[in-house]
Kinemage of the C-alpha trace (Angstrom):
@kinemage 1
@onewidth
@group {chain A} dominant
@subgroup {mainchain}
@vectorlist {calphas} color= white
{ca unk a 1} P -19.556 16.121 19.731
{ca unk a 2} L -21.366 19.070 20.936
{ca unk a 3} L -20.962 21.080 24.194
{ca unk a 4} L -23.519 21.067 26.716
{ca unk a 5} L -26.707 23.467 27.330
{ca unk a 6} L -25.003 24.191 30.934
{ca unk a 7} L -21.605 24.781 29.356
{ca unk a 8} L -22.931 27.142 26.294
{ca unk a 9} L -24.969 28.768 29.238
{ca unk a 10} L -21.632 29.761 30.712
{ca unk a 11} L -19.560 30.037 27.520
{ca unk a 12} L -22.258 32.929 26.854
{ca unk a 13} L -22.811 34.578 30.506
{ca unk a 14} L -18.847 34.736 30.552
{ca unk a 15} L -18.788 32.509 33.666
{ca unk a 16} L -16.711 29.453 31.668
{ca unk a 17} L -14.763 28.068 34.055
{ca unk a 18} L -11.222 26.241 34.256
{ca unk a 19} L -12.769 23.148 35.537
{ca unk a 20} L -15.410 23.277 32.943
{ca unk a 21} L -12.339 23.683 30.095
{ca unk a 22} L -10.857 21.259 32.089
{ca unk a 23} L -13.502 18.547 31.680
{ca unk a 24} L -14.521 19.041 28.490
{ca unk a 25} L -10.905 19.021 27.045
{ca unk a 26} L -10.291 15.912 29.160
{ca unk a 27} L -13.799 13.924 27.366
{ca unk a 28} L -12.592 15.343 24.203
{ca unk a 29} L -9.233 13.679 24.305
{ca unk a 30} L -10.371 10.300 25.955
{ca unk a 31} L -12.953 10.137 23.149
{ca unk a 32} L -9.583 9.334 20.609
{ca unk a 33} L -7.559 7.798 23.452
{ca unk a 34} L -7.443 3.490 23.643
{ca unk a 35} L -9.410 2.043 26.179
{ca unk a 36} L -7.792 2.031 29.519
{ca unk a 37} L -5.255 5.300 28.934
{ca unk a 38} L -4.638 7.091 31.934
{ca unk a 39} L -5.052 10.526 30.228
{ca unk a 40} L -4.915 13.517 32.078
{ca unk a 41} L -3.490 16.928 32.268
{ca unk a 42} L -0.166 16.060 31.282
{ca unk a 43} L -0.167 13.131 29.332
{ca unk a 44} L 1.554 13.581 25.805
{ca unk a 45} L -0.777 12.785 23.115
{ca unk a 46} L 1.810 10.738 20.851
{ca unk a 47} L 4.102 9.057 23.802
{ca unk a 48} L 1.149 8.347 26.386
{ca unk a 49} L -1.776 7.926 24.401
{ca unk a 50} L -0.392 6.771 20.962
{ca unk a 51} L -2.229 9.444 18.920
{ca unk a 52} L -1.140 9.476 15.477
{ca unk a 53} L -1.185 12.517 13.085
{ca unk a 54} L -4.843 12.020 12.225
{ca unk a 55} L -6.197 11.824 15.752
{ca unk a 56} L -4.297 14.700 16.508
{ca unk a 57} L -6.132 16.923 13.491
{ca unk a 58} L -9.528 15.629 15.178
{ca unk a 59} L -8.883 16.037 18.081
{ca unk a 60} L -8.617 19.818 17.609
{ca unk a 61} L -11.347 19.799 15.013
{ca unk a 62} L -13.395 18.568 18.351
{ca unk a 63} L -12.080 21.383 20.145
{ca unk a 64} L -12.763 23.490 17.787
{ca unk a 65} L -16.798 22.162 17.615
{ca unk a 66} L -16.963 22.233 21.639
{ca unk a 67} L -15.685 25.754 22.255
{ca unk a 68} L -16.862 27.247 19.237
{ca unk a 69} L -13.187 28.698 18.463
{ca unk a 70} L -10.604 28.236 15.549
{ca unk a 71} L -7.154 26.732 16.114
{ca unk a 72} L -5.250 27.904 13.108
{ca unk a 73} L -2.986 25.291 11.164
């Protein structure tokens, strides 16, 4: 998955906004989620969305790829 040209504009001109976080967090986690999960800002990833432990690793390893950052382990 890779972010954007709008949203690496903004990463890089500092102007990265919540709702821009926001959304792209959001796509990231609905990418792993079943079909039909209501996911949103505070669903839990194991109870709502039945993530198990290897979604969970990519999911971050999409984070990471979007934002360009490192979660540690």
């Amino acid at each position: 998955m890779r972010a954007c040209g709008d949203l690496r504009a903004a990463r890089r001109e500092g102007k990265l906004r919540q709702e821009h976080i926001n959304e792209r967090l959001t796509k990231i986690v609905a990418d792993f989620a079943p079909a039909g999960a209501n996911v949103h800002d505070g669903a839990d990833f194991v109870g709502d969305l039945g993530a198990d432990s290897l979604e969970l690793v990519e999911v971050g390893q999409s984070v990471e790829e979007e934002f360009e950052v490192r979660i540690p382990d």
